[in-house]
DODRENLO-772812 format. One record per residue: x, y, z of N, C-alpha, C, O, CB in turn; residue in one letter; residue number from 1. Coordinates in pm, whole numbers, padded with zeros to 5 digits, always signed. Glycine has a CB too. Layout:
# residues N
SITE    n_u    n_v    n_w   ca_u   ca_v   ca_w    c_u    c_v    c_w    o_u    o_v    o_w   cb_u   cb_v   cb_w type seq
SITE      X      Y      Z      X      Y      Z      X      Y      Z      X      Y      Z      X      Y      Z    A NUM
...
***
This chain:
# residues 139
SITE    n_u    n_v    n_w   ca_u   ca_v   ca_w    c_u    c_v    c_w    o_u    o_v    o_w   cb_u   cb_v   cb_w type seq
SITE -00207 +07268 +05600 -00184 +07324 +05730 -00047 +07277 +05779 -00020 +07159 +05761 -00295 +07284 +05827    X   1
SITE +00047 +07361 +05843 +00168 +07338 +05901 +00196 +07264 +05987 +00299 +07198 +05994 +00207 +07417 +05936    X   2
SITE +00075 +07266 +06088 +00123 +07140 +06218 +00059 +07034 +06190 +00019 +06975 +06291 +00085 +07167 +06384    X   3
SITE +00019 +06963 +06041 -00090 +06881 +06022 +00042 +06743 +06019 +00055 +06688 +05909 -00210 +06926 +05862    X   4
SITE +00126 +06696 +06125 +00258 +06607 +06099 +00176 +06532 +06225 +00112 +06584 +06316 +00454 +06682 +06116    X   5
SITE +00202 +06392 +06194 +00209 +06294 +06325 +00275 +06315 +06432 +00225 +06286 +06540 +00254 +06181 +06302    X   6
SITE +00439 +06387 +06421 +00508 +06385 +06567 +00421 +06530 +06605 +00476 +06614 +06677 +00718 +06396 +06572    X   7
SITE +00327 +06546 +06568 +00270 +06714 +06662 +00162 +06601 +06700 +00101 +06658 +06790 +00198 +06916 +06552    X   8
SITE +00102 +06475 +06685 +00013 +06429 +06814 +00037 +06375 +06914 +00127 +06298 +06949 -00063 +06362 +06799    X   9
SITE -00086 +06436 +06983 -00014 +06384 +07158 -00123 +06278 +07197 -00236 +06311 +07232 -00012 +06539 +07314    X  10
SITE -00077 +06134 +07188 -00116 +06056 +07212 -00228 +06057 +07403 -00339 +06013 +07432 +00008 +05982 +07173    X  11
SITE -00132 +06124 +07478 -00203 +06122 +07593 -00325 +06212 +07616 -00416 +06191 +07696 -00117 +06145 +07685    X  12
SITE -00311 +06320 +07528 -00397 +06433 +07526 -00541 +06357 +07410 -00662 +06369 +07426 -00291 +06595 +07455    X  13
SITE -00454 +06271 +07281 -00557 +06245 +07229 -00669 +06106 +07321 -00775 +06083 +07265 -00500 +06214 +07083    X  14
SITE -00648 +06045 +07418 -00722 +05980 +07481 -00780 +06004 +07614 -00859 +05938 +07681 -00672 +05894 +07477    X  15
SITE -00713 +06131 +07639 -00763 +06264 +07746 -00923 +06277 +07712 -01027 +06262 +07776 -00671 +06442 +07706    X  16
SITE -00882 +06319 +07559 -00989 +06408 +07480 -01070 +06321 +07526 -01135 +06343 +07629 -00990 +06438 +07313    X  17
SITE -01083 +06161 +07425 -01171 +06054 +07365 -01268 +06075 +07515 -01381 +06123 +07522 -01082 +05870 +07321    X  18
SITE -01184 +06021 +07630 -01268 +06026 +07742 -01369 +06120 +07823 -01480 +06102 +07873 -01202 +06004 +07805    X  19
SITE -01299 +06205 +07815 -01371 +06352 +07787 -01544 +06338 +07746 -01653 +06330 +07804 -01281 +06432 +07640    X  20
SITE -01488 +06344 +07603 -01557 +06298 +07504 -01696 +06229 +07530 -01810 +06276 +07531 -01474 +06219 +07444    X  21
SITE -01649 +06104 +07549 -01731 +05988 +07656 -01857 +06007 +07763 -01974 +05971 +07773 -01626 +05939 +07754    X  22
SITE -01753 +06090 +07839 -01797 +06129 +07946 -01917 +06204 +07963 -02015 +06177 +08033 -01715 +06181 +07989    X  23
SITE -01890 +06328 +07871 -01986 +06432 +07821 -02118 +06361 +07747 -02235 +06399 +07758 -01904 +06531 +07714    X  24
SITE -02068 +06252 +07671 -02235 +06198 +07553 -02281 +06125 +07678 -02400 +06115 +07710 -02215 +06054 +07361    X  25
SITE -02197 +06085 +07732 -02298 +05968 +07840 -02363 +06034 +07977 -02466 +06002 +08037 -02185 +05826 +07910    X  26
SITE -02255 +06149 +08010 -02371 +06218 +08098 -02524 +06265 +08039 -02636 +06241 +08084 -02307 +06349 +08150    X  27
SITE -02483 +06341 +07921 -02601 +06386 +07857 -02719 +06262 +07817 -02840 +06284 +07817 -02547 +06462 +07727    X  28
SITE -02673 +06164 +07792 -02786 +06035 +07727 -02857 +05997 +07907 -02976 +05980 +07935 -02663 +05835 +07621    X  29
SITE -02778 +05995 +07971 -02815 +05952 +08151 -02879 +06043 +08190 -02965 +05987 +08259 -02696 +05938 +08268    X  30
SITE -02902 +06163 +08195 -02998 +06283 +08221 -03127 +06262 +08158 -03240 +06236 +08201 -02942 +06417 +08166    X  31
SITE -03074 +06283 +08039 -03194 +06282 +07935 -03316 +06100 +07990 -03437 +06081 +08005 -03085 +06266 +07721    X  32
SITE -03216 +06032 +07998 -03308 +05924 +08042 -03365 +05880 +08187 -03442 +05789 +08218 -03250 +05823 +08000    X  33
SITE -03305 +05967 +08257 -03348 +05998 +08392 -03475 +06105 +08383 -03559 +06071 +08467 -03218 +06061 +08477    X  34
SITE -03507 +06195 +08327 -03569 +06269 +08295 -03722 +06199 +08230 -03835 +06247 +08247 -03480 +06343 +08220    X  35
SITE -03683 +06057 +08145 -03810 +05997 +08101 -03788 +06052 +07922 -03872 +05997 +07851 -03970 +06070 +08206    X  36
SITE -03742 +06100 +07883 -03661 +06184 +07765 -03671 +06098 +07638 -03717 +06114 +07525 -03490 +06212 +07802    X  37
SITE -03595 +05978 +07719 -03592 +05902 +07576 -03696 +05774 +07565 -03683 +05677 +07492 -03434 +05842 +07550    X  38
SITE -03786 +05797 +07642 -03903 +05690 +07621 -04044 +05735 +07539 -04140 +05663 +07512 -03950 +05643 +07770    X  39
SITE -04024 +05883 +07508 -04101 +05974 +07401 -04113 +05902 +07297 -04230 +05878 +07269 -04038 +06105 +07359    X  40
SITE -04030 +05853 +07222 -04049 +05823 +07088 -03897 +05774 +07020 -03789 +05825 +07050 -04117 +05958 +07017    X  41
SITE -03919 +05669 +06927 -03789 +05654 +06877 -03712 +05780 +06791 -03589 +05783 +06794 -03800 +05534 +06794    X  42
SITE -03767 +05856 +06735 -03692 +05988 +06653 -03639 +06098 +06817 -03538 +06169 +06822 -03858 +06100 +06511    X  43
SITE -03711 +06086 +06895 -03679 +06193 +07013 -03526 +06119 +07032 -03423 +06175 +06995 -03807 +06193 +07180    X  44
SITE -03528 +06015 +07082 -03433 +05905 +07129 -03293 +05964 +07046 -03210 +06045 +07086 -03492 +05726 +07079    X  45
SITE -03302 +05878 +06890 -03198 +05906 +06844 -03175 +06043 +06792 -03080 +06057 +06715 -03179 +05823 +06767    X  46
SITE -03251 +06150 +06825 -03191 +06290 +06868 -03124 +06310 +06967 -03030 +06388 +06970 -03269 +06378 +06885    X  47
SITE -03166 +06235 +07075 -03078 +06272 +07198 -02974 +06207 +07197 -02882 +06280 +07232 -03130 +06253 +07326    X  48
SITE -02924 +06062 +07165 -02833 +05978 +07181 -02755 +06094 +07039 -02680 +06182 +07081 -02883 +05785 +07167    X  49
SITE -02771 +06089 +06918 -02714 +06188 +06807 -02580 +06295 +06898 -02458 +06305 +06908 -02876 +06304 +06737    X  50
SITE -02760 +06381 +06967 -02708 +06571 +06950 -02586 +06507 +07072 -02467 +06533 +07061 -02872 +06763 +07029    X  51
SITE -02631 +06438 +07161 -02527 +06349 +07279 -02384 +06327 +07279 -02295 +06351 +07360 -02559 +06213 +07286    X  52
SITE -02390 +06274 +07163 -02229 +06247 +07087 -02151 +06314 +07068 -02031 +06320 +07096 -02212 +06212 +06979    X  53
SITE -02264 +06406 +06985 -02216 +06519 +06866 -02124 +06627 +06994 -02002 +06645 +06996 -02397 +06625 +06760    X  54
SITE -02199 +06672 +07066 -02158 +06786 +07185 -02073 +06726 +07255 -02003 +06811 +07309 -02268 +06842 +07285    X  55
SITE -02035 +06600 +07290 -01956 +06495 +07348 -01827 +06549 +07310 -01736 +06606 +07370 -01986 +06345 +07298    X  56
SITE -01851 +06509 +07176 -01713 +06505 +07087 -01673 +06633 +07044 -01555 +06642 +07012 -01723 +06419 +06955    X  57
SITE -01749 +06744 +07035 -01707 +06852 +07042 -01601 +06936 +07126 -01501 +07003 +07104 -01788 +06884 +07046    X  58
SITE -01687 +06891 +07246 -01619 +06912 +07378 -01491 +06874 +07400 -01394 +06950 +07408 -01681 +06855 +07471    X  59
SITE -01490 +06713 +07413 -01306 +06662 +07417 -01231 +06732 +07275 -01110 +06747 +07263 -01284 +06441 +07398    X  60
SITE -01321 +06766 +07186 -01206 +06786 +07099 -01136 +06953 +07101 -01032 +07015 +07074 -01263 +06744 +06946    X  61
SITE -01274 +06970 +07152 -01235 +07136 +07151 -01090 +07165 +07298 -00997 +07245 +07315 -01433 +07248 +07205    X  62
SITE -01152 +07038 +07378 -01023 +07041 +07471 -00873 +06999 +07441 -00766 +07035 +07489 -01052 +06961 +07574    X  63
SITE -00906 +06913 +07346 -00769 +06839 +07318 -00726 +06972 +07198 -00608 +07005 +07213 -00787 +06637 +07241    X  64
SITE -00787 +07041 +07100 -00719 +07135 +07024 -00682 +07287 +07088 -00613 +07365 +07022 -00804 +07148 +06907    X  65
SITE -00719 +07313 +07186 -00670 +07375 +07296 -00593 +07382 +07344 -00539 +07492 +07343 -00698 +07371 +07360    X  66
SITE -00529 +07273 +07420 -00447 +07227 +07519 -00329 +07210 +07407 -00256 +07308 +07397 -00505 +07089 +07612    X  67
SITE -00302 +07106 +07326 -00230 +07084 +07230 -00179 +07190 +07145 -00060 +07202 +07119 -00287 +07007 +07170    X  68
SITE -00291 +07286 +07092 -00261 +07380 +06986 -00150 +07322 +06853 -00045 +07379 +06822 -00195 +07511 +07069    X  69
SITE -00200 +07207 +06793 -00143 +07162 +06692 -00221 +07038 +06655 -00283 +06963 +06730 -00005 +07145 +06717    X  70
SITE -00203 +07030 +06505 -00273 +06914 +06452 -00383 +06881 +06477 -00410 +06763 +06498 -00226 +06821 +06472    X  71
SITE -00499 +07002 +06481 -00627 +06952 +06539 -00693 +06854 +06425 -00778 +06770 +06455 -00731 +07084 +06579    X  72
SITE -00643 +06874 +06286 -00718 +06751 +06218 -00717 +06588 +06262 -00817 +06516 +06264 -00665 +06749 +06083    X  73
SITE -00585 +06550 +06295 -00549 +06448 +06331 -00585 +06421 +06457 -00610 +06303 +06479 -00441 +06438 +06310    X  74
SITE -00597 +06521 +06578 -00626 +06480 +06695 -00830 +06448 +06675 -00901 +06380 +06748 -00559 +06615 +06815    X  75
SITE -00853 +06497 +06600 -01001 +06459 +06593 -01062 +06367 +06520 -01174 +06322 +06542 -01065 +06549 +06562    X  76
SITE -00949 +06321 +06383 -00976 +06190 +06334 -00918 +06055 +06418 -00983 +05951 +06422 -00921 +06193 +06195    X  77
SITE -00762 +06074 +06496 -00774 +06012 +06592 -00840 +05956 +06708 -00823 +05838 +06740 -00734 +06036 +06605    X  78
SITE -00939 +06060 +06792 -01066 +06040 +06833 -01163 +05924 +06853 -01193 +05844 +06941 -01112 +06100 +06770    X  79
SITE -01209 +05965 +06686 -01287 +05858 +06640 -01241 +05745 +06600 -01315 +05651 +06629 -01349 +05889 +06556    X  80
SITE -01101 +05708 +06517 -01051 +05624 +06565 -01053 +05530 +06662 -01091 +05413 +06648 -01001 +05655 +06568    X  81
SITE -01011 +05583 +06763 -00981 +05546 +06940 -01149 +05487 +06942 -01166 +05377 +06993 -00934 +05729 +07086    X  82
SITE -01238 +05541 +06900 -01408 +05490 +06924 -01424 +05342 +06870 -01460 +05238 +06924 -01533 +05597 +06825    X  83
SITE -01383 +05374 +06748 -01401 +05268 +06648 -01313 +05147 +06708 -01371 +05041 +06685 -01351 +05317 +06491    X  84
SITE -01213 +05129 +06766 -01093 +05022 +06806 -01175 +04982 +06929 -01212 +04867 +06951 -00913 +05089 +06842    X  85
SITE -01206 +05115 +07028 -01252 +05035 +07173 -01390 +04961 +07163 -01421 +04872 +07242 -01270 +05150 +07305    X  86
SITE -01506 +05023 +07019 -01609 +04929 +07007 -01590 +04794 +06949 -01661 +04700 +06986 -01700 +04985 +06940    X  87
SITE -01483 +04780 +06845 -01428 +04694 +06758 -01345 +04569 +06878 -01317 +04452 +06849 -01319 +04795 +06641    X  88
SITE -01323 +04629 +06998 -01241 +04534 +07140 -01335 +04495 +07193 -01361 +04375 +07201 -01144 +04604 +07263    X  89
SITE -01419 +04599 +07249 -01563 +04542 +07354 -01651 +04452 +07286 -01659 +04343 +07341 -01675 +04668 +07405    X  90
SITE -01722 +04468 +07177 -01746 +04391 +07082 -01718 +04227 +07065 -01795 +04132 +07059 -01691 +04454 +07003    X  91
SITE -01530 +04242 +07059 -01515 +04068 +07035 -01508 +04029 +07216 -01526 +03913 +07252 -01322 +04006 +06921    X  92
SITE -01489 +04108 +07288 -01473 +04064 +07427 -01593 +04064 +07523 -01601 +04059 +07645 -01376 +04145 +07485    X  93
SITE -01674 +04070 +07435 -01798 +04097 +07512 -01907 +03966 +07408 -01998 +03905 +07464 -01852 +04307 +07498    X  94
SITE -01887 +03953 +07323 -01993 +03900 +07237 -01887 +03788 +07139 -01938 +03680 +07109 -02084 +04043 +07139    X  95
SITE -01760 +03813 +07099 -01735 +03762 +06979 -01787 +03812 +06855 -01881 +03890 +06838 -01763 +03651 +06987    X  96
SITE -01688 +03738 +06741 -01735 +03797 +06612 -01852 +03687 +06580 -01934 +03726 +06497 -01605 +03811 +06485    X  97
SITE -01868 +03581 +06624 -01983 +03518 +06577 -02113 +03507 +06660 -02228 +03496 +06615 -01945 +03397 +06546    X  98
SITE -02066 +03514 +06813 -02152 +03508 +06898 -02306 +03677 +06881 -02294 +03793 +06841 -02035 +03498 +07047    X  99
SITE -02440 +03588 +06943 -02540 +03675 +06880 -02585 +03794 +07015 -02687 +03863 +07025 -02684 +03564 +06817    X 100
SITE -02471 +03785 +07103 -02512 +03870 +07237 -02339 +03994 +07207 -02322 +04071 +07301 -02517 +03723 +07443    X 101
SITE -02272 +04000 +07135 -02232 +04107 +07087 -02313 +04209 +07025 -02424 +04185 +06977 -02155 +04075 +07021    X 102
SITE -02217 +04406 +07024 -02291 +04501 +06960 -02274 +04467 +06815 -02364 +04525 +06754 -02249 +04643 +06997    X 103
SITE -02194 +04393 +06726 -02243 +04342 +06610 -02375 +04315 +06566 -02424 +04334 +06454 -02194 +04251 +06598    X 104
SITE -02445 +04250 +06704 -02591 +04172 +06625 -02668 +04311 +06704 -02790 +04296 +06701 -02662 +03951 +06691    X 105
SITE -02629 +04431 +06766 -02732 +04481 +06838 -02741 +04623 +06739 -02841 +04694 +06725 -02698 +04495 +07016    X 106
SITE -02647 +04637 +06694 -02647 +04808 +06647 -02585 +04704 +06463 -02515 +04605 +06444 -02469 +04977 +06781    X 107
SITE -02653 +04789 +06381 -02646 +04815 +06272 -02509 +04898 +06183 -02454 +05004 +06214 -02755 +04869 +06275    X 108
SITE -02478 +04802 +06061 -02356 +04886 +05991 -02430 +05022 +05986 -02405 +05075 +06094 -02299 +04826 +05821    X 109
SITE -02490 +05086 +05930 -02546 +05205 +05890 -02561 +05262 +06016 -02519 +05377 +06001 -02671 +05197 +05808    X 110
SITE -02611 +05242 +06176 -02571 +05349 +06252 -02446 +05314 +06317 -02429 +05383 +06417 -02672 +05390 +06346    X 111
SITE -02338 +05217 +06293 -02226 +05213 +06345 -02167 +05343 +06288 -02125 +05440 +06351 -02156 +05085 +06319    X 112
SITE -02172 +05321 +06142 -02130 +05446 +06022 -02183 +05572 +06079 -02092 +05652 +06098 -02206 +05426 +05854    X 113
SITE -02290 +05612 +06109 -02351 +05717 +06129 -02265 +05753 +06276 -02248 +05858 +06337 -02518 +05695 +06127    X 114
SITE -02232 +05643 +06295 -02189 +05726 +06465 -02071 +05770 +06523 -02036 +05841 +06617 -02214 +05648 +06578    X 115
SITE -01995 +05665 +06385 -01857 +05726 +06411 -01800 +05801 +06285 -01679 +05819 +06272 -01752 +05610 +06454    X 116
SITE -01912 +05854 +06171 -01912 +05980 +06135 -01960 +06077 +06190 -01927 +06174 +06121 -01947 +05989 +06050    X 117
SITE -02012 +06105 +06264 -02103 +06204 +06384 -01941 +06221 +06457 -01879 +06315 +06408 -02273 +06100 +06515    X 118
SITE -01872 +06149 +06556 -01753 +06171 +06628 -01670 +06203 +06536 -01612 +06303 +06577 -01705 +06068 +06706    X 119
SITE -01625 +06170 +06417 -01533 +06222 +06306 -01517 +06373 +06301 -01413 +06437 +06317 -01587 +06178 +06168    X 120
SITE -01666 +06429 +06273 -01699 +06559 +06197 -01672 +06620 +06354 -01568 +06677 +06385 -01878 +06582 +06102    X 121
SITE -01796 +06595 +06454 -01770 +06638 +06563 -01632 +06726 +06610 -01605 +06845 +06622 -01787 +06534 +06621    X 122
SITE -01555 +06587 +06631 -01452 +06566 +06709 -01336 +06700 +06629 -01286 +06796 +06687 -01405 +06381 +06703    X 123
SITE -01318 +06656 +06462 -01240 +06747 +06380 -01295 +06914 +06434 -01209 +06994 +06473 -01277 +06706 +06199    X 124
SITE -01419 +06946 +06432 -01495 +07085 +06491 -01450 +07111 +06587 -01383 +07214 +06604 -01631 +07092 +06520    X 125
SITE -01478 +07012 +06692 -01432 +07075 +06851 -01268 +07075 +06851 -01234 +07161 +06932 -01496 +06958 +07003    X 126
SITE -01174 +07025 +06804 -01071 +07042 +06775 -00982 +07189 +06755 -00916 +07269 +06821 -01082 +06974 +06689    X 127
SITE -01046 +07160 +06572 -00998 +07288 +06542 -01065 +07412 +06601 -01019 +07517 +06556 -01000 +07299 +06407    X 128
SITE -01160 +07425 +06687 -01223 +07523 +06722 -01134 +07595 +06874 -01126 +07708 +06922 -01379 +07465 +06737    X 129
SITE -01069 +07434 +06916 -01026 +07493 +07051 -00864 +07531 +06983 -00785 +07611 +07033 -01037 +07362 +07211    X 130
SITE -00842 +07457 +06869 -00699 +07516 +06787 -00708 +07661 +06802 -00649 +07729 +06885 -00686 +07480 +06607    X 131
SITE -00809 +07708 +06688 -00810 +07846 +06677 -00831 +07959 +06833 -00820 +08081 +06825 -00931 +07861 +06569    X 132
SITE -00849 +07916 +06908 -00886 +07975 +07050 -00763 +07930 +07197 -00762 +07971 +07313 -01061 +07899 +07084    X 133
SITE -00674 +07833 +07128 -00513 +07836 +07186 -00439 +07986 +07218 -00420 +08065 +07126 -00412 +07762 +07062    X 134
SITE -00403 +08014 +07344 -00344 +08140 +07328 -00164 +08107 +07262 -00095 +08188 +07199 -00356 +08223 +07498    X 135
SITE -00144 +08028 +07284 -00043 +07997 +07180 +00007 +07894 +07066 +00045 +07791 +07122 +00030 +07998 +07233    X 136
SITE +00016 +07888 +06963 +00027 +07794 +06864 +00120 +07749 +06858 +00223 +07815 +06869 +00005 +07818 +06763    X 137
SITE +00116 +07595 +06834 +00297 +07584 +06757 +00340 +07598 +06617 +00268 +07552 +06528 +00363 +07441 +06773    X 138
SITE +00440 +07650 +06593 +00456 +07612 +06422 +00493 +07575 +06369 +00459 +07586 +06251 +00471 +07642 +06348    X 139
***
């Protein structure tokens, strides 16, 4: 792809998105648990916290490949990125790497993985989706 270059990302747009992003899974997980939603069952739960993300990250990304109209691969692996660094900060600033009241000891490698492959795939989708739906491209 042609605009797939680093100087076509926009750093402000890509943490526009992330928040966005954010914003959207956590309204949706706060409804859903206002509602009584996620006290159904653990499989209901991590459907909702999942589909939560997933539409989260769709959303900012579909905004940030929109707005931008370039490099939606990178603005959506950036994204998740940006996820991975601010859990990887809150994490030692909240708990430490050894201490047992960090999300280290609370969430699992396998759904850390799962979750910021969920924002990866997501994020790349809502991206290129709002790429292709730019009324103008760059080239």
């Amino acid at each position: 792809m042609h605009t797939e270059h680093l100087n076509n990302v926009r750093s402000g747009w890509l943490f526009f998105g992330w928040f966005v992003a954010l914003s959207v899974a956590s309204s949706i997980v706060l409804v859903s648990a206002g509602a009584g939603l996620l006290e159904a069952s653990p499989v209901m739960e991590a459907l909702i916290v999942g589909g939560g993300v997933a539409v989260g990250w769709a959303a900012g990304g579909y905004l940030v490949g929109r707005q931008v109209a370039a490099a939606p691969i990178l603005h959506g692996v950036g994204m998740a990125v940006l996820s991975f660094v601010a859990w990887f900060v809150l994490s030692l600033a909240v708990g430490g790497l050894t201490g047992d009241t960090g999300s280290f000891a609370l969430i699992g490698t396998r759904s850390a993985a799962v979750a910021l492959l969920v924002q990866l795939v997501t994020g790349v989708i809502g991206c290129w989706a709002g790429y292709q739906a730019a009324p103008v491209r760059k080239k």
